[in-house]
Rosetta silent file (secondary structure, phi, psi, omega in degrees, C-alpha in Angstrom):
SEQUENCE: XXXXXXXXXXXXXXXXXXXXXXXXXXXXXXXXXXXXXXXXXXXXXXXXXXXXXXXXXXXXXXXXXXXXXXXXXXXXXXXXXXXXXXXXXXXXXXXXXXXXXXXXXXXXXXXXXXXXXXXXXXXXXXXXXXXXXXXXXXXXXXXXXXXXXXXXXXXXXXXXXXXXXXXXXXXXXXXXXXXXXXXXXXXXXXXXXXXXXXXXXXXXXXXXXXXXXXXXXXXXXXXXXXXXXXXXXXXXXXXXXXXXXXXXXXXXXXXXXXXXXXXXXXXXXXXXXXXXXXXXXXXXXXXXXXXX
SCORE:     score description
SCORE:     0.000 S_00000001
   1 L     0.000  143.607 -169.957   74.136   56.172   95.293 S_00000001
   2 L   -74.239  143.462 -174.933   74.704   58.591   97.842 S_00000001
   3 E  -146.477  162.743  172.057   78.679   60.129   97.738 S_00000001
   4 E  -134.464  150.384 -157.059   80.185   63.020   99.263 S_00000001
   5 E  -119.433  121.794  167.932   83.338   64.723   97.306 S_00000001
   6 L   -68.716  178.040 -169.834   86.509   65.394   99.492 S_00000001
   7 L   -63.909    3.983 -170.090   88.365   68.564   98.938 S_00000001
   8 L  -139.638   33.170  166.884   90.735   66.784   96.205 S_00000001
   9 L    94.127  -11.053 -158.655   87.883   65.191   94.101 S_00000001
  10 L  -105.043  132.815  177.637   87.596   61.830   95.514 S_00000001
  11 E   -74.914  139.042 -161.988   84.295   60.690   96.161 S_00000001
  12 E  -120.573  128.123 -172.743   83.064   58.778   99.453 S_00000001
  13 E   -71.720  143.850  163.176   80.084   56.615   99.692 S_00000001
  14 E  -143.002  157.873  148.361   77.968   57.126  103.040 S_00000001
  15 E  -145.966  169.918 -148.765   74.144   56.434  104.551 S_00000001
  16 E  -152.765  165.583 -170.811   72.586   57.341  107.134 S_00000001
  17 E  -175.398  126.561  167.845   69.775   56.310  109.622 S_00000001
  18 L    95.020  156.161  162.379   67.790   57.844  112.617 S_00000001
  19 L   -94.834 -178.537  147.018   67.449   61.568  113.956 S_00000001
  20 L   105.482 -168.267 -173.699   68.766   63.672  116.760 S_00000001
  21 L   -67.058  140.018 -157.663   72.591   64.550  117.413 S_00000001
  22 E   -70.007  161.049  176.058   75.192   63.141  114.791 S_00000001
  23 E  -146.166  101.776 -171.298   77.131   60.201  115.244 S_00000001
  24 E  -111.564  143.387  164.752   79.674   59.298  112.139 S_00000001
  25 E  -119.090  139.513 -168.358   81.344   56.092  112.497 S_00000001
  26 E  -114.058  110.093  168.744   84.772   55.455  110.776 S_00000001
  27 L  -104.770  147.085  151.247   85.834   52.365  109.760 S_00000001
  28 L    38.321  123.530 -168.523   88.866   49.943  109.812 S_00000001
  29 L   -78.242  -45.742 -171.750   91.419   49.417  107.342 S_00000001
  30 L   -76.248    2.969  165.682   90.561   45.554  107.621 S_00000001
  31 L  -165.383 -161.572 -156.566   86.778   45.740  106.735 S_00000001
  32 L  -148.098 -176.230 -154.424   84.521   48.374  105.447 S_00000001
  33 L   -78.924   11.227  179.328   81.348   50.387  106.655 S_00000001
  34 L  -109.152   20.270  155.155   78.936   47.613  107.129 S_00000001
  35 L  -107.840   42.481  162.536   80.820   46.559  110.338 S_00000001
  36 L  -111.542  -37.617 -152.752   78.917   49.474  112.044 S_00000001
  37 H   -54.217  -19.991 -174.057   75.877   47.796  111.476 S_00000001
  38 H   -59.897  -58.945 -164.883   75.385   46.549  114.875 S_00000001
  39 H   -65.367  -58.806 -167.595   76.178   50.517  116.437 S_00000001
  40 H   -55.273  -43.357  160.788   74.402   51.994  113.779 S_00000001
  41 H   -12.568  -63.943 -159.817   70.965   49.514  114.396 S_00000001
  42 H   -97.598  -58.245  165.129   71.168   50.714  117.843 S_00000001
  43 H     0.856  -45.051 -153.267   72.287   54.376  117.722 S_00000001
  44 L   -95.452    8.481  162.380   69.993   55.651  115.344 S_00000001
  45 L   -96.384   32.954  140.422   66.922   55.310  117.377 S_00000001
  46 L  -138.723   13.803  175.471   68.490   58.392  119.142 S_00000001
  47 L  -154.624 -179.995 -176.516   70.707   59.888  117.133 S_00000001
  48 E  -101.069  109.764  177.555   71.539   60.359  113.393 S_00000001
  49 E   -91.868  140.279 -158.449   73.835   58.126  112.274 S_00000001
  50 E  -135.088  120.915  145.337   76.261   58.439  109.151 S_00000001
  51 E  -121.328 -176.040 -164.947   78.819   55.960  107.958 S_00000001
  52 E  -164.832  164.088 -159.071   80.795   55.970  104.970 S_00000001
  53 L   -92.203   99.977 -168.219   83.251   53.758  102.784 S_00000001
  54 L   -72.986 -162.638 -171.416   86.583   55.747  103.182 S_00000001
  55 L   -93.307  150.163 -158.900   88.730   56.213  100.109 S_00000001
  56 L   119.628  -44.085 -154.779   90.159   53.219   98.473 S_00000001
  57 L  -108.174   91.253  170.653   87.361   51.333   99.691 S_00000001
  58 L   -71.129  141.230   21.301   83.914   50.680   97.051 S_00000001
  59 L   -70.664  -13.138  173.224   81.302   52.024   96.667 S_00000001
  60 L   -53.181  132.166  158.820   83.560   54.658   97.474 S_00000001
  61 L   -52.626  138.311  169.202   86.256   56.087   94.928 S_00000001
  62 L   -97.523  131.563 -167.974   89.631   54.373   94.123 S_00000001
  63 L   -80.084  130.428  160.087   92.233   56.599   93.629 S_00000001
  64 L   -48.774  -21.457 -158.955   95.718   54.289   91.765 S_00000001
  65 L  -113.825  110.449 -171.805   98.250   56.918   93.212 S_00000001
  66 L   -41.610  -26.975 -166.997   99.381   55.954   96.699 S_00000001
  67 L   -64.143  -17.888 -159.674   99.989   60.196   96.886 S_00000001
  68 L   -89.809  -34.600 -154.019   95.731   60.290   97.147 S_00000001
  69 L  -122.922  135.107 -161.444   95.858   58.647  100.282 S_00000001
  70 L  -148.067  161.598 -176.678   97.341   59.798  103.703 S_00000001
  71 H   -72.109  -28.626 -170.209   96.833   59.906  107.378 S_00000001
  72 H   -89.477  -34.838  158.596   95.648   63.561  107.027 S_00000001
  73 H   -52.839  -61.900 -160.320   93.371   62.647  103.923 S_00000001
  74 H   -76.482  -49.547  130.035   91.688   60.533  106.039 S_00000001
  75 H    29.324  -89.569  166.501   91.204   62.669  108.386 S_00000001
  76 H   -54.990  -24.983 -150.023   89.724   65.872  106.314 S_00000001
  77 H   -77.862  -39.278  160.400   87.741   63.120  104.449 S_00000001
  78 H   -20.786  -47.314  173.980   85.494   62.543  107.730 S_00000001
  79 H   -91.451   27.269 -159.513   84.989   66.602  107.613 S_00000001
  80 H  -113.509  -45.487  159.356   84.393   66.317  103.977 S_00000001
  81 H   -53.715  -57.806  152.593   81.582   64.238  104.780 S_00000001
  82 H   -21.080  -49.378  153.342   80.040   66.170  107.241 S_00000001
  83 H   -60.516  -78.364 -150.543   80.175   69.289  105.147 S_00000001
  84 H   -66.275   -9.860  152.409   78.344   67.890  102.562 S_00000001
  85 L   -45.248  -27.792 -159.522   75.523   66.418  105.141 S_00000001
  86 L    85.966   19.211 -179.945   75.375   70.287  106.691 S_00000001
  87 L  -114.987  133.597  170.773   76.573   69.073  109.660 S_00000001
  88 L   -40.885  -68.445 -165.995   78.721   71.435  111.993 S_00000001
  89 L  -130.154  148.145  168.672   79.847   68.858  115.074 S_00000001
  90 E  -135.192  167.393  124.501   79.324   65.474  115.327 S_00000001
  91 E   -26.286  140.047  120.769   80.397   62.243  117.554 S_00000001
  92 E  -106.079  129.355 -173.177   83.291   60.481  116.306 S_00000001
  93 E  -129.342  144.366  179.827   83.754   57.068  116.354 S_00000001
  94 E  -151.749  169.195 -170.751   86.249   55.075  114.860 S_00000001
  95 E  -129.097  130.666  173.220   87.990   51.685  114.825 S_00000001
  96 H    36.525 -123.474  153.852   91.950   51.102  114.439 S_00000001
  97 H     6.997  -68.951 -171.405   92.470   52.669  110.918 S_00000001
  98 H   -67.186  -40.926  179.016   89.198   54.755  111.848 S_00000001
  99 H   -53.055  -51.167 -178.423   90.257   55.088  115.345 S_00000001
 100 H   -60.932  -50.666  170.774   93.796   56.728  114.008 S_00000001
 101 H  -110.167   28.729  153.174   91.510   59.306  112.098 S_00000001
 102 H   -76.625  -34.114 -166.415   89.364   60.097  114.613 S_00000001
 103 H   -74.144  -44.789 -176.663   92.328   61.327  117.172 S_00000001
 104 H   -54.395  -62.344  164.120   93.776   63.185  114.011 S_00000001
 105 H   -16.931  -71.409  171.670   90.034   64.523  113.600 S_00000001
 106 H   -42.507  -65.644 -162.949   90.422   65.915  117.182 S_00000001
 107 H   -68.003  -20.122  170.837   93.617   67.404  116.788 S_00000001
 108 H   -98.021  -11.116  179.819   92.776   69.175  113.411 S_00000001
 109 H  -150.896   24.973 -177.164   89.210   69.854  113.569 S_00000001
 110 H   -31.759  -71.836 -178.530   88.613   69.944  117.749 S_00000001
 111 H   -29.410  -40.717  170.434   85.836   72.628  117.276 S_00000001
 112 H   -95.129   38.460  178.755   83.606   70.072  114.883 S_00000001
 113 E  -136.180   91.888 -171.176   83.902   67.608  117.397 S_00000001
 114 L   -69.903  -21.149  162.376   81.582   66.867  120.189 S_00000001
 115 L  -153.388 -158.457  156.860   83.516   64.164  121.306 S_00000001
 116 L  -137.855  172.398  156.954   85.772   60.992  119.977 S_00000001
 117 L  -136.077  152.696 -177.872   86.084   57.315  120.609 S_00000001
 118 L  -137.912   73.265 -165.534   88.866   55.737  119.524 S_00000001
 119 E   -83.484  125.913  168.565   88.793   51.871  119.601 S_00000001
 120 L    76.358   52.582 -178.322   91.872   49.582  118.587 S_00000001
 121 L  -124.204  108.710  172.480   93.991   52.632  117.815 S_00000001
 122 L   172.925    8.601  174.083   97.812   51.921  118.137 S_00000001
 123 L   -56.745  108.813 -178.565   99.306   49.906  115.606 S_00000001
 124 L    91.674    8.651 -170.362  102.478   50.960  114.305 S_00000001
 125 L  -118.105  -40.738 -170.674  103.016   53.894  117.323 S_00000001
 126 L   -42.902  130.518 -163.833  105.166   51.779  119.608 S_00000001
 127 L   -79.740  -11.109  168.724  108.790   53.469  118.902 S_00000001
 128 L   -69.235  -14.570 -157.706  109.829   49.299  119.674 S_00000001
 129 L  -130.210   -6.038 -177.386  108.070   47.840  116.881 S_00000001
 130 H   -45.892  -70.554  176.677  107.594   51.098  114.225 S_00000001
 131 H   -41.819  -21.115  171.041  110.102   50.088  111.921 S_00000001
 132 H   -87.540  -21.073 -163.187  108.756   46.132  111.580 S_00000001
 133 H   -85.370  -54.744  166.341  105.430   47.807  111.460 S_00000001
 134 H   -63.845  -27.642  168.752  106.154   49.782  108.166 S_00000001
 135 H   -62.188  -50.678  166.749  107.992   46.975  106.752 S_00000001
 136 H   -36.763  -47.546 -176.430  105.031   44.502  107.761 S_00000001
 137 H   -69.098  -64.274  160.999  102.632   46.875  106.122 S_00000001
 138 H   -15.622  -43.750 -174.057  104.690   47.112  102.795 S_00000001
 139 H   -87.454  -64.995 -173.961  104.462   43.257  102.658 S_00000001
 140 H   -32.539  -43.712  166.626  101.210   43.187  103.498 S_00000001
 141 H   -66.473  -24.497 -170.533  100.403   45.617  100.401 S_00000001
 142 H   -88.493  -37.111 -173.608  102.455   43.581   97.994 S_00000001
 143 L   -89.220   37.196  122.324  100.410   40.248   99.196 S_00000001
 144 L  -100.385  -11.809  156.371   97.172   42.077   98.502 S_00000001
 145 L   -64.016  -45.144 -165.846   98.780   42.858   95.039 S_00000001
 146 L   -92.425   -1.232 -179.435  100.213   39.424   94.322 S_00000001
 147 L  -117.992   -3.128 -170.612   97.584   37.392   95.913 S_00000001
 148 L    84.797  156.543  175.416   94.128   39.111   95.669 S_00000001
 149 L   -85.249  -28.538 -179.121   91.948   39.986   98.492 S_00000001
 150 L   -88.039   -3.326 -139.571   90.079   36.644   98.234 S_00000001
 151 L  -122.041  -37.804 -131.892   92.966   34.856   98.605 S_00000001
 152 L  -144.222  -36.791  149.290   95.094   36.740  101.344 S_00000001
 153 H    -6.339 -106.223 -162.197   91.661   37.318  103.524 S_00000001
 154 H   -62.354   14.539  175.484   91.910   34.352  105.913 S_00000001
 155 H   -73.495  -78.470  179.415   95.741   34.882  106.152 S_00000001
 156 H   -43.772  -16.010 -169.964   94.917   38.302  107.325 S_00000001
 157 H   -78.732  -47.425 -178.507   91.859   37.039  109.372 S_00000001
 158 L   -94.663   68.834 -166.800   93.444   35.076  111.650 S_00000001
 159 L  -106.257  146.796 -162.643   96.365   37.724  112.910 S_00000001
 160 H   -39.602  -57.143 -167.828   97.287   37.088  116.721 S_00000001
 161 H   -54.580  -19.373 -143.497   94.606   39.914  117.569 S_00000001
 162 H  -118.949   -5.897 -162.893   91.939   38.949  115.272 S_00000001
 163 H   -90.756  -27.469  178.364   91.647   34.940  116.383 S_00000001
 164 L   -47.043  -36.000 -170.100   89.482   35.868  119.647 S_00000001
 165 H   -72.902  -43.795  151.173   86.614   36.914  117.309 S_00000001
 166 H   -31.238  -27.859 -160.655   87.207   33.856  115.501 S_00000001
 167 H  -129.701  -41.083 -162.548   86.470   31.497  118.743 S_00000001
 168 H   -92.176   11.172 -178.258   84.080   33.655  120.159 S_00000001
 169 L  -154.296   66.989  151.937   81.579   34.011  116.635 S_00000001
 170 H   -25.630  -94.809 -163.675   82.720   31.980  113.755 S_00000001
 171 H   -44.225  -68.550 -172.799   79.919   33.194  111.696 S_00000001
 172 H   -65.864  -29.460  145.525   80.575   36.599  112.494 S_00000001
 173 H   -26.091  -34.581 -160.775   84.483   35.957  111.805 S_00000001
 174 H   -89.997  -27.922 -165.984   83.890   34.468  108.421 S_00000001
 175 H   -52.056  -50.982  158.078   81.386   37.617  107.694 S_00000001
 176 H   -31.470  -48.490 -108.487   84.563   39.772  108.600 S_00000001
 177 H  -129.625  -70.833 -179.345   87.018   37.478  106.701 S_00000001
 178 H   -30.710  -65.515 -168.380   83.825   38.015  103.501 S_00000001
 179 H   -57.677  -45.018  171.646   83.934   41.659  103.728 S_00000001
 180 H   -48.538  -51.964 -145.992   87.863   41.571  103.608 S_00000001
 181 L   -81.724    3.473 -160.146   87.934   39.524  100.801 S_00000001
 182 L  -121.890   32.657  165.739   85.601   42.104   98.785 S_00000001
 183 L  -119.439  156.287 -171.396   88.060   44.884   99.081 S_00000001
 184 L   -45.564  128.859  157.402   89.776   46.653   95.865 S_00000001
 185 H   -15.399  -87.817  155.034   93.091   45.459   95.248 S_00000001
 186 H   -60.663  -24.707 -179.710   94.308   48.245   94.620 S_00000001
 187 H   -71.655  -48.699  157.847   92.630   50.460   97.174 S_00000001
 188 H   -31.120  -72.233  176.321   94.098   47.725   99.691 S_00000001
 189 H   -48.337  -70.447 -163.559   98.114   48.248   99.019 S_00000001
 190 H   -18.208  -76.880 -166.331   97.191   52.213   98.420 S_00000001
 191 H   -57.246  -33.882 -177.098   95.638   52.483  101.882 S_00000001
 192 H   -80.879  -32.670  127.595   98.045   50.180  103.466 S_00000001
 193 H     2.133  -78.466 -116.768  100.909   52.433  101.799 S_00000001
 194 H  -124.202  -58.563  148.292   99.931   55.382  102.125 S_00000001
 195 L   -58.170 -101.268 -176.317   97.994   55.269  105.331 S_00000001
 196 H   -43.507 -126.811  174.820   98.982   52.394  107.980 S_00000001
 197 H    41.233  -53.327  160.674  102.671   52.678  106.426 S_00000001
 198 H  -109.532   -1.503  163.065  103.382   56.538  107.115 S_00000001
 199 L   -17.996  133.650  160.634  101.385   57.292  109.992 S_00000001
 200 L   -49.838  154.483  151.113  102.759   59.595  113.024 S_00000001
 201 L   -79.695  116.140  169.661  103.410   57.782  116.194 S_00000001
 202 H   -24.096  -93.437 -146.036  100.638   58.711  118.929 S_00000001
 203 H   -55.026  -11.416  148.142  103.335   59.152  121.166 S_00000001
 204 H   -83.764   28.253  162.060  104.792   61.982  118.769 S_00000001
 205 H  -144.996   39.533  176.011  102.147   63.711  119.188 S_00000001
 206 H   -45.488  -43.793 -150.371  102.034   63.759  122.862 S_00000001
 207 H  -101.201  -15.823  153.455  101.995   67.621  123.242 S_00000001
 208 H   -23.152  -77.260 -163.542   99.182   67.783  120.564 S_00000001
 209 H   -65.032   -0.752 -167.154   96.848   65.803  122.939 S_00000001
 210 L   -85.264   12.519 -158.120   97.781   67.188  125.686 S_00000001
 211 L  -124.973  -16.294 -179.892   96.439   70.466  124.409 S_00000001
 212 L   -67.964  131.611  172.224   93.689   68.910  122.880 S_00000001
 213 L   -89.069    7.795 -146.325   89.937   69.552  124.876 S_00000001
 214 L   -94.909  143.466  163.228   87.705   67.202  122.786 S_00000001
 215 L   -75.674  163.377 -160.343   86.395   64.453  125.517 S_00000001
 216 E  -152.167  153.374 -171.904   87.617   61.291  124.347 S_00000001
 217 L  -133.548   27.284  162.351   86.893   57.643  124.985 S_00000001
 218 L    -8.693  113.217  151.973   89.880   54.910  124.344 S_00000001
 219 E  -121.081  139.457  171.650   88.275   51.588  124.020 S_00000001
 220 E  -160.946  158.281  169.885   90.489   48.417  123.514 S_00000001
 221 E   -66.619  120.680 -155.788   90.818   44.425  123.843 S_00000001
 222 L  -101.082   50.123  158.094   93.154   43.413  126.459 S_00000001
 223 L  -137.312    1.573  155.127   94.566   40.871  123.702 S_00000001
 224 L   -96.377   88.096 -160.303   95.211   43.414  121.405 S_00000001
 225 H   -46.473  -55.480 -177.145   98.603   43.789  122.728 S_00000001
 226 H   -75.895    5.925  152.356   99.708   46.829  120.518 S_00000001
 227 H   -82.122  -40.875  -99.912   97.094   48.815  121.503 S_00000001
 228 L  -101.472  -99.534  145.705   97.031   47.761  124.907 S_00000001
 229 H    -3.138  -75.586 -172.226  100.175   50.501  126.016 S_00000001
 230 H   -94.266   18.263  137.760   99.219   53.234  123.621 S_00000001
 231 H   -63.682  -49.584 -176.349   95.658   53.165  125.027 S_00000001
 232 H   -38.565  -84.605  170.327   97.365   53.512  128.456 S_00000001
 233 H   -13.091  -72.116 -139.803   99.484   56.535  126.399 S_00000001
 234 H   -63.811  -40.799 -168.011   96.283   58.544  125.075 S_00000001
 235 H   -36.852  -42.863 -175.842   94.509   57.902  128.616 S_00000001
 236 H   -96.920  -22.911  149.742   97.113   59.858  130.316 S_00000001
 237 H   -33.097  -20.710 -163.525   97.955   62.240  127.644 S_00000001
 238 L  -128.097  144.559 -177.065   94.600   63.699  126.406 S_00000001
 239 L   -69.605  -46.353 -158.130   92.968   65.868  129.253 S_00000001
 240 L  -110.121   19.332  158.790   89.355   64.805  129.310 S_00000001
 241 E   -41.875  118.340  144.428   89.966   60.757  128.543 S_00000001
 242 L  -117.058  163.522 -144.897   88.712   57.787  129.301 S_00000001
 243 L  -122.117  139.026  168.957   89.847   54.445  129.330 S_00000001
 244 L  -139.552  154.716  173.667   87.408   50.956  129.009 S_00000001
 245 E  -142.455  121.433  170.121   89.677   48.090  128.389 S_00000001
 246 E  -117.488  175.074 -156.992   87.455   44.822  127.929 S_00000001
 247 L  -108.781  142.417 -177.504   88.766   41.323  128.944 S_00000001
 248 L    41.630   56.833  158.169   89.811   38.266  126.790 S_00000001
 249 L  -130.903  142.112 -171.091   88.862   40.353  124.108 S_00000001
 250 L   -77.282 -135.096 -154.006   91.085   41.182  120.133 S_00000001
 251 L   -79.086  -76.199  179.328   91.178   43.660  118.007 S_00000001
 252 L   -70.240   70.815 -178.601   87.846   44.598  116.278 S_00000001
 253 H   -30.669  -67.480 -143.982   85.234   45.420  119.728 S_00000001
 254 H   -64.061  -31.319 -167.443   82.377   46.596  117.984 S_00000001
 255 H  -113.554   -8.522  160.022   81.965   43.600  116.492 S_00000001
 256 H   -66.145  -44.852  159.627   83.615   41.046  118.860 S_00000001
 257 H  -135.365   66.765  171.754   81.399   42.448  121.953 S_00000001
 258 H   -42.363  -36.105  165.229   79.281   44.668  120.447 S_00000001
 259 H   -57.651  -59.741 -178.118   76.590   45.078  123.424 S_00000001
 260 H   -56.333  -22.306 -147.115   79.550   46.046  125.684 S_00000001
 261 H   -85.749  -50.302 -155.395   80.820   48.096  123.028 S_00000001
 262 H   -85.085  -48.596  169.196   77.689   49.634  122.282 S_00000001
 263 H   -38.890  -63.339 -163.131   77.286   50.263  126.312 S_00000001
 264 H   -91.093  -30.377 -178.556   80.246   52.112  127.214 S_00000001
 265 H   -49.668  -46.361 -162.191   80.010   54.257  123.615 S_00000001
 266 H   -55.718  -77.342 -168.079   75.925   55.197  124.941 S_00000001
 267 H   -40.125  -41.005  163.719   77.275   56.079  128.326 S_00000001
 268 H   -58.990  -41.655 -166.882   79.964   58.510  126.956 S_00000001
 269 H   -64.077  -55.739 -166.449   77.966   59.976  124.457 S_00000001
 270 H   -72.600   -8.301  141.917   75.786   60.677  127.034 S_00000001
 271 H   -33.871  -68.076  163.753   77.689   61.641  129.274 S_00000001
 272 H   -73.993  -37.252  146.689   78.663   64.239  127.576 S_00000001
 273 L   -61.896   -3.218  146.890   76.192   65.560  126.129 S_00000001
 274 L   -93.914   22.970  159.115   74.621   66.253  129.942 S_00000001
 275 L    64.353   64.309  179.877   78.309   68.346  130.045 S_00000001
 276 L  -124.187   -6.849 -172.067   79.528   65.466  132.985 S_00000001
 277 L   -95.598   57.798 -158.380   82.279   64.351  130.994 S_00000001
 278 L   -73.983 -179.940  177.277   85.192   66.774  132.495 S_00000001
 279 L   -98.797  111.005  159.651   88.861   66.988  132.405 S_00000001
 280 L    48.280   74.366 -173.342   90.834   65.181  134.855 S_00000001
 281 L   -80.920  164.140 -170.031   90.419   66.400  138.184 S_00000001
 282 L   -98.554    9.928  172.094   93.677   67.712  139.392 S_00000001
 283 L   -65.828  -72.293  176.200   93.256   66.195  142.914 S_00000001
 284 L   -66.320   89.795  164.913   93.867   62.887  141.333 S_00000001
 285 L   -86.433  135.900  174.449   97.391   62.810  140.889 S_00000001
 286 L   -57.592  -17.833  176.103   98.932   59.966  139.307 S_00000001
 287 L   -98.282   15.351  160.091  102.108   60.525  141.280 S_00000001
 288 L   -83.591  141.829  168.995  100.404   60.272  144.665 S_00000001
 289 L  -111.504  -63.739  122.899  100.657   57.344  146.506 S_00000001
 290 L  -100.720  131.612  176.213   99.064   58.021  149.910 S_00000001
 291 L   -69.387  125.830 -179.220   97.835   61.400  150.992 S_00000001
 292 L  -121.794    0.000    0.000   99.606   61.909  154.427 S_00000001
């Protein structure tokens, strides 16, 4: 099996599919790298697509010591892949979890980054709800200790954000709800620890993005309420941003409306890659109301 070794030993499962300009997809704390298949399917008949298990996550290594895993781990581990493919710049795409270390990606590795998307990324950044957010996520790691992953799945499955997918695909809910149930224990507390648990708020790192140049994409569900706001946030905060918000849609896009998803990603990439994907113009100010 194929693995690629971050800088601190731990090894990360990936594959690949298709030629042409890279595209790595990152996934989710709440599932695992086969809920790209839909992007990757269609991606890769124009570009080379890579995804990968992050760490925590099998086929992937698990580390036991909550210390292996971090917001900034996850992060590097994206260019960790990437080195060992040979590849300089890619796409970045990510979902919540993934979504969190794509924007880090940007801000730490801008240069190997032709652009990002960032879908479902805001959990735990509101400065109203951070502190319930790290407590949730502690309990949430102890009930994947004391209850199992097969067990503590549909609990987790149906979360306010997560029941739209659930109405509008059963079968792809329960597939979700499968894949959850089939992740390491331990890698499950670790990551929710270690990762969701000490994460930066987006908005303290306002003066990052505003300095950041990577074109950027914000996609989110406009019923995943705690995204909803700190999409709003990155839109105006990161210079060369865009915003897609889709309607009576949760958490996980790619796989709740994957065509749309799949749509607006195409259109960005390509966008940018024909260099149309600018910064802002400074005509449109947000604090104008009519030009007299």
């Amino acid at each position: 099996m194929p693995h690629a070794t971050a800088s601190d030993g731990v090894r990360l499962y990936y594959e690949e599919a298709g030629s042409g300009t890279p595209v790595i997809f990152v996934h989710e704390f709440g599932d695992n790298y086969r809920s790209w298949e839909q992007q990757i399917g269609y991606f890769s008949r124009r570009h080379r697509c890579i995804v990968y298990a992050a760490r925590g996550y099998p086929p992937s290594d698990v580390p036991s010591d909550v210390a292996m895993y971090s917001q900034r781990r996850a992060c590097d581990d994206i260019a960790a892949v990437l080195d060992h493919l040979g590849i300089d710049r890619a796409h970045v795409v990510g979902l919540s979890m993934g979504g969190f270390a794509t924007l880090h990606f940007g801000l730490n590795h801008a240069h190997r980054a032709l652009s990002l998307t960032a879908a479902g990324a805001g959990y735990g950044s509101e400065k109203a709800h951070q502190a319930q957010f790290r407590q949730l996520a502690e309990e949430a790691a102890a009930r994947f200790e004391s209850m199992g992953p097969v067990a503590f799945a549909p609990i987790y499955g149906e979360a306010a954000s997560r029941v739209q997918f659930q109405n509008k695909n059963p079968r792809g809910w329960a597939a979700f709800v499968d894949r959850l149930a089939q992740h390491s224990q331990v890698g499950a507390a670790c990551t929710m620890r270690g990762v969701q648990g000490r994460r930066p708020s987006l908005y303290d790192l306002e003066a990052e993005f505003r300095a950041m140049p990577v074109p950027t994409l914000v996609i989110v569900g406009d019923e995943d309420d705690h995204c909803l706001q700190p999409g709003i946030f990155l839109k105006r905060a990161i210079p060369a941003c865009g915003l897609v918000v889709l309607p009576k849609t949760g958490h996980a896009v790619n796989l709740e409306e994957p065509d749309l998803f799949n749509h607006h990603v195409a259109e960005f990439i390509a966008a940018v890659e024909a260099g149309r994907w600018d910064r802002r113009d400074p005509r449109a100010d947000p604090g104008q109301l009519i030009k007299t």
